[in-house]
N, C-alpha and C positions, 0 to 999 in steps of 0.2 A: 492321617496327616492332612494339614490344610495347608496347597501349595497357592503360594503368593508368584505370577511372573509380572515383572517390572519391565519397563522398555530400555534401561541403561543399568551395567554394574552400580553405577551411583548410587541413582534413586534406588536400586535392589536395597543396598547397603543402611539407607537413610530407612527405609521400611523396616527393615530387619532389626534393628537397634529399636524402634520404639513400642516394637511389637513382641522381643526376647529372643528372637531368633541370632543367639549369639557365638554359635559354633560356623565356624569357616569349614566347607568342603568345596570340591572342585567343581565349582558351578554354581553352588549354592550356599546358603546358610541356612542352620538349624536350630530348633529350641524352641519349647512355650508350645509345643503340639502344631508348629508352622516350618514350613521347609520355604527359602524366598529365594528361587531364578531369578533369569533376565535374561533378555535377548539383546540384540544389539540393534536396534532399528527395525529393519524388514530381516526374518531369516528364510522366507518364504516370497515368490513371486508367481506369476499369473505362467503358465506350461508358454515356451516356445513356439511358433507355428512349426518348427521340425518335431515336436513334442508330440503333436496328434498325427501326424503323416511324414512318412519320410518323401513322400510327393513333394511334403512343403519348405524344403531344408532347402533347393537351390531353389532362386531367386527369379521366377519364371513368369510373363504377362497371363501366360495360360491356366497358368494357378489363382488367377485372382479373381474376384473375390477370397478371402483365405476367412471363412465362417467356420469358425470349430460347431458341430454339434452341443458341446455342452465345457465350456470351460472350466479346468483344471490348474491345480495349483502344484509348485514344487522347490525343492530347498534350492535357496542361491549356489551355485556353484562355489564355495569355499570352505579349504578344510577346517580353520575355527569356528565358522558356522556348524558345519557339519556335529562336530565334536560337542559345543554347546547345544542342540537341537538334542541329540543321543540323551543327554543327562537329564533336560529337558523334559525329551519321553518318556523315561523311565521314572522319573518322578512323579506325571502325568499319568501314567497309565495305575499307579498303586493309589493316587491321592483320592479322598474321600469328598473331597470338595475343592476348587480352584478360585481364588479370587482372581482376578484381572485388575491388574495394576498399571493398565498399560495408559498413556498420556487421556488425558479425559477429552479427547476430539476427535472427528473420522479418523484419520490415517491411525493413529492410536489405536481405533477398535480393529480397525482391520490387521497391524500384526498382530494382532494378539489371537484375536477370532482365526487367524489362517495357521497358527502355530497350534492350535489348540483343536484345529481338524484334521492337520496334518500329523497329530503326536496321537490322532486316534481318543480324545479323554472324551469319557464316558459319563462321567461324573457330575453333579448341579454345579454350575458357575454361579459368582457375585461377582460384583463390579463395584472394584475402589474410584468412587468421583469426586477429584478433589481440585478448587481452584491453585491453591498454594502448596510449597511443600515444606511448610514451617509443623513444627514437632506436635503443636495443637492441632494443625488441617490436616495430619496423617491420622490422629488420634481421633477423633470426630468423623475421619472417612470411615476408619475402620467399626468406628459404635454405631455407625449408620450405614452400614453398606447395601448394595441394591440389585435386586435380580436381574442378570444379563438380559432376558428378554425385551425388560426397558429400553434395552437399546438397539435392539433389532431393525428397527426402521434407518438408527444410524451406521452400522454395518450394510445394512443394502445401500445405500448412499453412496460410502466408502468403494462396495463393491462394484456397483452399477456406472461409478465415476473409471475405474481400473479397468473395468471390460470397454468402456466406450473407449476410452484411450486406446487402449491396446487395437480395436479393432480401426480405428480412421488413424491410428501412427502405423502400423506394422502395413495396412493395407495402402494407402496414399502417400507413403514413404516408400515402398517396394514400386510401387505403379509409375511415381516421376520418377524416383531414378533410374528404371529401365527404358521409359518413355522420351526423356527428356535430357539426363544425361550421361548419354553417350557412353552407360558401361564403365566409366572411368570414377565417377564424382555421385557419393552417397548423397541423394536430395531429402532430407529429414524433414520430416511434415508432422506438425502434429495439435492437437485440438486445440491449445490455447497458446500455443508455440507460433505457429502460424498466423492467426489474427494480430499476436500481440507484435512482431514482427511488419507485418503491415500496416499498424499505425505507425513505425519510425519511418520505414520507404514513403507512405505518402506525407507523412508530415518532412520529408526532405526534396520528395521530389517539389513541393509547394515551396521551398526555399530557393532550390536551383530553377525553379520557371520566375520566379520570381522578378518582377519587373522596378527598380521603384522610380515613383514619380514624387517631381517637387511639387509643393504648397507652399502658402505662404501665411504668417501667422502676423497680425497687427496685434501691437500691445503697446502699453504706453506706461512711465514711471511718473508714478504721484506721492508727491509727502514718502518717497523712499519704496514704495509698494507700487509691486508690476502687477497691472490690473491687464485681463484677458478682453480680445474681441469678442461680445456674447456670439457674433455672425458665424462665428464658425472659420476654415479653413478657406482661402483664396488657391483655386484652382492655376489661378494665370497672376502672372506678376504684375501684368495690366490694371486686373480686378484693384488689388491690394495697393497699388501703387495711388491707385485715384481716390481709395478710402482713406491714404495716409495723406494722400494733400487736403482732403475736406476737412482734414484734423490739426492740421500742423498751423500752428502761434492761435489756436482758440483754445478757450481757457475747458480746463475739465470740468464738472459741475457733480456733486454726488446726490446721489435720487435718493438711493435708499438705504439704510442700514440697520438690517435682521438679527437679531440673537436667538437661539434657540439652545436648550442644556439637554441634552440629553441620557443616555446610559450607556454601557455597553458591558454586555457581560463574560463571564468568563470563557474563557474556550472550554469546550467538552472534555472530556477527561482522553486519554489513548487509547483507539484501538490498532493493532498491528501496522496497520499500513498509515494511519497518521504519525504514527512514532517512525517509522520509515523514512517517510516524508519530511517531516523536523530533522532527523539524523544525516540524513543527506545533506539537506540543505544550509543546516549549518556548521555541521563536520565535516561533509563528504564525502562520509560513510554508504557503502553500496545495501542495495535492501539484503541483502545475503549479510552482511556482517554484523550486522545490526540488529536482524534474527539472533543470529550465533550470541550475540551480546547479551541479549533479552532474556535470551534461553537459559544462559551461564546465571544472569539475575537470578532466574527462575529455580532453576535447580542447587543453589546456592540459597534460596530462602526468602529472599531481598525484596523480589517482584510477585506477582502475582500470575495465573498462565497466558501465556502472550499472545497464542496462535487463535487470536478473537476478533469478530468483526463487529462486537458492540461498542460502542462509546457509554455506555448506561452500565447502571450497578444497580444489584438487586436490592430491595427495600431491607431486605434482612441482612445487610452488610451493614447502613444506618450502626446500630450499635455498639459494631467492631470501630467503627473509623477514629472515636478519640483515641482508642489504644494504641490504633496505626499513629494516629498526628505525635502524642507522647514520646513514639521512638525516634521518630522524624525531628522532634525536640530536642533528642541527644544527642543525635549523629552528629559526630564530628570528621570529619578531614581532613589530616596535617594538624590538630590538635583546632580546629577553627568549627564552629556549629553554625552550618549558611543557611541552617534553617528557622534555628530560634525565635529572632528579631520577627520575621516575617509571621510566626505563630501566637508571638506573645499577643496580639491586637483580640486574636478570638482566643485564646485561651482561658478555662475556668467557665464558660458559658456553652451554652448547649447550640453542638455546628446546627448551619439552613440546611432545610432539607427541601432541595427543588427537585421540581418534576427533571430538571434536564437532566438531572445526577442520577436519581434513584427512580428510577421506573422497571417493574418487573417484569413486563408487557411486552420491555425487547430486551430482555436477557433469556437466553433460550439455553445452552450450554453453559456458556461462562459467562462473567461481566467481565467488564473493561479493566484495563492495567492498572492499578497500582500497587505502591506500597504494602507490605507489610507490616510494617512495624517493628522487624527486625532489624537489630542495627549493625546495618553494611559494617563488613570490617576485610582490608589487603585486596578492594579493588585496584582493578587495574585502570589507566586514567581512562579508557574507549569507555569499560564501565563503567567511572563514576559519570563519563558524561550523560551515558544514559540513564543512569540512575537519577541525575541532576533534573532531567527532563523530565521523567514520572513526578520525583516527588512534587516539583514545580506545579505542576499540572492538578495534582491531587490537592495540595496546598490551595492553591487557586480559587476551584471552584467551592471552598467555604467562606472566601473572600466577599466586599463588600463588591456590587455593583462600580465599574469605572465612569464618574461622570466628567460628561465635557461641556463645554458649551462651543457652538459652532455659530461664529458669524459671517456672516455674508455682505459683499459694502457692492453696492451697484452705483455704476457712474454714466455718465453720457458725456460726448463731444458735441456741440453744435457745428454744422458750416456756418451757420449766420448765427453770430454770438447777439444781434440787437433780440430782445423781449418779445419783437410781435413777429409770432412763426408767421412763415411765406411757404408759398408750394415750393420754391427750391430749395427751401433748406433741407436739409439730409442731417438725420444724427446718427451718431454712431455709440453703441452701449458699450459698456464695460463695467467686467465683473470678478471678483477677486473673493477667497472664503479662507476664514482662518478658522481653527480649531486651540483650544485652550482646555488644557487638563486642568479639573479644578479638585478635583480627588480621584486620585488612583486607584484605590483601591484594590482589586483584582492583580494590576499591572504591577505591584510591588515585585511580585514572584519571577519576572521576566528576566532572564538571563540578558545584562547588557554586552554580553560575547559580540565583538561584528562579526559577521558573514564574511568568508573571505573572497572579498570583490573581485578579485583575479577567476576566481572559478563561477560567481553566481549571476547567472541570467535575469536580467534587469527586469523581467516579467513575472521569476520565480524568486522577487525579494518582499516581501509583503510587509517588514520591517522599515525598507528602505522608503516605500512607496507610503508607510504611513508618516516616519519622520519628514517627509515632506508636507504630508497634511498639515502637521501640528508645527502652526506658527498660530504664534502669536499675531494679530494686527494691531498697529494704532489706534488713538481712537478718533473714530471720523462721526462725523454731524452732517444730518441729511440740510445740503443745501450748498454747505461748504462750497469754495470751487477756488481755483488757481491754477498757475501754470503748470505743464507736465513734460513729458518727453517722449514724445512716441516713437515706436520701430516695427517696421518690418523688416521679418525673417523669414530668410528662407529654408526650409526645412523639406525630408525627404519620406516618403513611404517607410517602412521597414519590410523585412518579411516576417512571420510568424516565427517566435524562436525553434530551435533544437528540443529535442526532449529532452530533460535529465532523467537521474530515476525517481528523482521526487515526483518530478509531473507524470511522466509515463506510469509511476505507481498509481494515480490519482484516474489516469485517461484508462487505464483496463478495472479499475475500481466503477467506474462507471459506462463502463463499456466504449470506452473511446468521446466519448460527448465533454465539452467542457463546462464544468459547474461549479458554479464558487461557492454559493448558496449551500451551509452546513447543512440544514436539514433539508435539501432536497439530492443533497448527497447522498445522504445515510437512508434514502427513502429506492433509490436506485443500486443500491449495493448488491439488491438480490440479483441482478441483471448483470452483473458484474462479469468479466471474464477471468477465470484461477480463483483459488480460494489465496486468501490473506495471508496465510504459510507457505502455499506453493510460490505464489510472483516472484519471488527472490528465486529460486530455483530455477523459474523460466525465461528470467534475463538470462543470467548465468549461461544457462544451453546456448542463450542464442550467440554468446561469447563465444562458447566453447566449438560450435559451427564454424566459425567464424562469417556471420551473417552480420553483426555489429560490431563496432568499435569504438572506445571512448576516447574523446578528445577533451581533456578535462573533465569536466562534471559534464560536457554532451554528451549524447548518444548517435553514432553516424551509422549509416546502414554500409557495410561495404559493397562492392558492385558483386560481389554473388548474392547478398540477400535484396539487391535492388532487382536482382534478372531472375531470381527463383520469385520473390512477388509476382514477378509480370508475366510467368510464363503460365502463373496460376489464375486459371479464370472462372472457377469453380468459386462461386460466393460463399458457396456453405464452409470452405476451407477457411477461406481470413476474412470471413464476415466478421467484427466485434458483433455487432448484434445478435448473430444468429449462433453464436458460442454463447454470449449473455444469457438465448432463450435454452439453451441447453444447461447453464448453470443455477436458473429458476428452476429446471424442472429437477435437477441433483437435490435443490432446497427444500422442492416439495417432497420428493419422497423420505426427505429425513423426516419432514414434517407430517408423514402420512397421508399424504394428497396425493400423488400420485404413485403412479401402478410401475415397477422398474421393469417387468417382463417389456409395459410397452413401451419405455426409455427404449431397452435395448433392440426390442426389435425397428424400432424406428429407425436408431443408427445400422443396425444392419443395412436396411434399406437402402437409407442416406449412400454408406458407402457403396451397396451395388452402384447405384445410379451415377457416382464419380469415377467407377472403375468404365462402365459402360459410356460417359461419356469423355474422356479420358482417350481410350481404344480407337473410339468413330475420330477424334481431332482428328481433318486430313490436311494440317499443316505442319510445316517440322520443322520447329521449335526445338529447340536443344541450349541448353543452356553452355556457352563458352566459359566461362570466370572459374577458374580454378587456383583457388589461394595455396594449396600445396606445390602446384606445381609454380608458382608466383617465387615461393620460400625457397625452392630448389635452382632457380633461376640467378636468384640473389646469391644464395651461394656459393651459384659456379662462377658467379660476375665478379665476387670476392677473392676465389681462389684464381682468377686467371689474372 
């Protein structure tokens, strides 16, 4: 028999139906010479440090460093685990060959690979790699399947990412909370827990030091248009007060008037954490739901595999895509097709094929999200609106280029309005740009949904800040001139905003730095801190800590994750960069570049050297903020 194990009853289910395996048993199905498991996510985790030593069960300074000789693996403690894992094995240990069905990305090889060491099977593996789970991508996995060996370097990956974890969480989380606090209050540390955590503390301590000061801003109204001071910001009211008397009853004069058309093109297609980012931003959907969404897409048919950090699709998708657009042609919702009208312009002619779209060069596991071509049917609305995103996006980019034209009108004030300049005359510029859509193109596809203003940060509206752009101007003639109306205003600093989790998804994407610049984005990903699957999961913790809290779409650090930051002076802990270079070197060994022995022994090190300097602190630091005992407080101040 040839056993199939899948990572979810589902997908077991959807494998087994296209493969004959159509007898139901307890665990499994049968038939067509294949028996098809499943496990349930992880059934299998890295041994306890009580697991190698009973030394290492209490929670002791003296025990630390806690370096296993050689790490071990073992079933999660639960009885349905358990129970599944047994049928598992026993199907395992007879089968003559195993395929691996398990999700086509690290955390995927690794249940699978650790179920399949720990079930003891002896036997040649293949590996089902498949982007989609549509009836055709199961069938094509299966006529082309591939020897687990291939993937080897991506299981050490997997692995060498679980061991380092394990050893700077289990060892820097026993170490401050014994060190620091006080016996009472668990201090949880951990490799990308930690950094991603200290970008919210200092991007709020930068808020509350935050000082702001006024400025002053001269501008003046001509023919109905508020033209800007080119001079920039008036520090003192003085400054600005004596540039608006040199202006005030002389006439405006215009210099010059620019046109320039430009392009602009489509956005790149989704990968996980841009779709995060959009979903947040203008649903206000947390990165964890919006996962869970994608996933549901995914296993449903609809979408493509999510947990991806490319924006690119491989050269040899090119000739699936009309079939995908066709279905996207018939989809309807509430009996309405919001896709048609927008298809019909390229329909019947052969889609562009741009480098931005289809490049092979950076699709390494999977390409970038989209459609199908299966026609969604009994979403739910969180799903259609994700659904609505992908297709948009894929749609998009067969679009034409969006042109504009962008003019520019510059003006001057004289103090001496006579002809023949004198050394005291003083001018003052002014300058104002307008932008005019003259075919849209691409922009057809754009959801005119608004953002809901009450929750979105004026800095993380990029909608907002464009429809400002885009005005139209008059039309003005270099020479023109007439009366105007000038004003100074006074205006104040701001501080840097809050995080949301759109931005925050963006600032550990690139390792805390901010960059707007798509492809110098997507050029730093490798540097990145979390992989694109995990960051939803490592917000989440730091909820669950309760180290943050959201106020709206912000992100607030509470005063235990502001005092657990500070009490940590260990760089290597919440360095963003210095996790970044630890998640390059995860990239290289999937990519066979580098060596995982000396990944891991390097973290060993790493963490001797923070247990040792940790010990030596001869100040005492203790962390006070305790939000349990906060809640217990409230609720005796309730009951009394």
């Amino acid at each position: 028999m040839i056993v199939c194990i899948a990572e979810k009853p589902s997908v077991a289910r959807d494998i087994a139906r296209i493969i004959g395996a159509t007898t139901s048993h307890d665990g499994y199905m049968e038939g067509n010479g294949f028996q098809v498991t499943w496990t349930f996510g992880h059934l299998c985790t890295l041994k306890e440090p009580h697991d190698y030593t009973p030394m290492w069960k209490a929670w002791s300074l003296t025990s630390l460093p806690m370096i296993p000789e050689r790490f071990g693996i073992k079933l999660i403690d639960d009885n349905g685990i358990k129970k599944q894992f047994s049928i598992i094995e026993g199907l395992m240990q007879k089968a003559e060959r195993i395929v691996n069905c398990g999700d086509a990305g690290q955390e995927g090889e690794l249940i699978q690979r650790w179920v399949m060491q720990k079930a003891g099977a002896k036997c040649p593996v293949s590996r089902l790699w498949i982007s989609s789970m549509t009836d055709e991508a199961i069938r094509e996995g299966f006529s082309n399947l591939k020897d687990q060996a291939d993937y080897q370097s991506l299981y050490l990956a997997g692995l060498s990412r679980a061991i380092g974890d394990w050893l700077l969480g289990m060892n820097a989380t026993r170490l401050y909370t014994l060190r620091y606090g006080q016996n009472r209050q668990v201090l949880s540390i951990g490799r990308v827990q930690t950094p991603t955590l200290a970008l919210i503390v200092n991007r709020q301590k930068e808020i509350d030091t935050f000082k702001p000061e006024p400025y002053w801003v001269l501008a003046t109204v001509y023919r109905d248009t508020t033209f800007t001071a080119t001079s920039g910001k008036f520090t003192s009211k003085e400054e600005g007060e004596k540039a608006f008397a040199t202006i005030e009853g002389k006439p405006f004069t215009v210099t010059k008037v620019e046109k320039k058309e430009g392009k602009e093109q489509p956005p790149q297609l989704y990968d996980l954490t841009s779709l995060q980012v959009d979903c947040n931003r203008k649903f206000g959907y947390s990165a964890e739901m919006t996962l869970n969404l994608i996933q549901a897409l995914y296993e449903k048919k609809y979408t493509t595999y999510p947990r991806v950090d490319t924006q690119y699709l491989s050269d040899d998708i090119y000739p699936k895509c009309p079939q995908t657009m066709n279905g996207l042609y018939q989809t309807k919702f509430q009996g309405v097709a919001p896709y048609a009208e927008l298809i019909k312009p390229i329909g019947g002619k052969a889609l562009k094929k741009s480098k931005r779209v289809f490049d092979s060069s950076k699709v390494t596991d999977h390409h970038a999200i989209i459609p199908t071509g299966v026609i969604p049917q009994g979403l739910s609305d969180a799903e259609q609106k994700v659904f609505d995103l992908v297709a948009r996006r894929f749609i998009g980019v067969f679009l034409p280029d969006c042109k504009f034209s962008t003019t520019t009108v510059l003006g001057e004030v004289r103090s001496d309005s006579g002809s023949v300049a004198t050394e005291s005359q003083q001018t003052v510029e002014f300058k104002v740009t307008g932008k005019e859509i003259l075919d849209p193109g691409w922009r057809v596809v754009r959801d005119k949904t608004p953002e809901p203003a009450e929750n979105a940060e004026a800095t993380d509206n990029p909608e907002k800040k464009e429809a400002d752009e885009e005005r139209t101007l008059p039309t003005f003639v270099k020479g023109e001139s007439g009366d105007h109306q000038p004003t100074l205003t006074e205006k104040w600093t701001t501080p840097p905003p809050y995080y949301t989790e759109a931005t925050l998804l963006r600032a550990m994407e690139t390792a805390g730095k901010f960059v707007e610049d798509e492809t110098l984005r997507a050029a730093m990903k490798e540097n990145g801190i979390g992989r694109p699957s995990s960051r939803a999961g490592i917000i989440e913790t730091l909820f669950k800590r309760h180290y943050i809290r959201r106020e709206r779409k912000r992100l607030v650090a509470t005063p235990t994750g502001i005092e657990l930051i500070d009490l940590i002076r260990e760089d290597l802990l919440k360095s963003c960069e210095l996790t970044g270079i630890w998640e390059k070197k995860l990239r290289d060994i999937e990519a066979k570049k580098y060596d995982p022995k000396q990944f891991i022994d390097e973290l060993k090190q790493q963490v001797t050297d923070i247990v040792h300097d940790v010990m030596s602190d001869p100040t005492n630091r203790r962390i006070t903020v305790m939000p349990q005992e906060e809640e217990k407080k409230k609720k005796g101040n309730k009951k009394g």
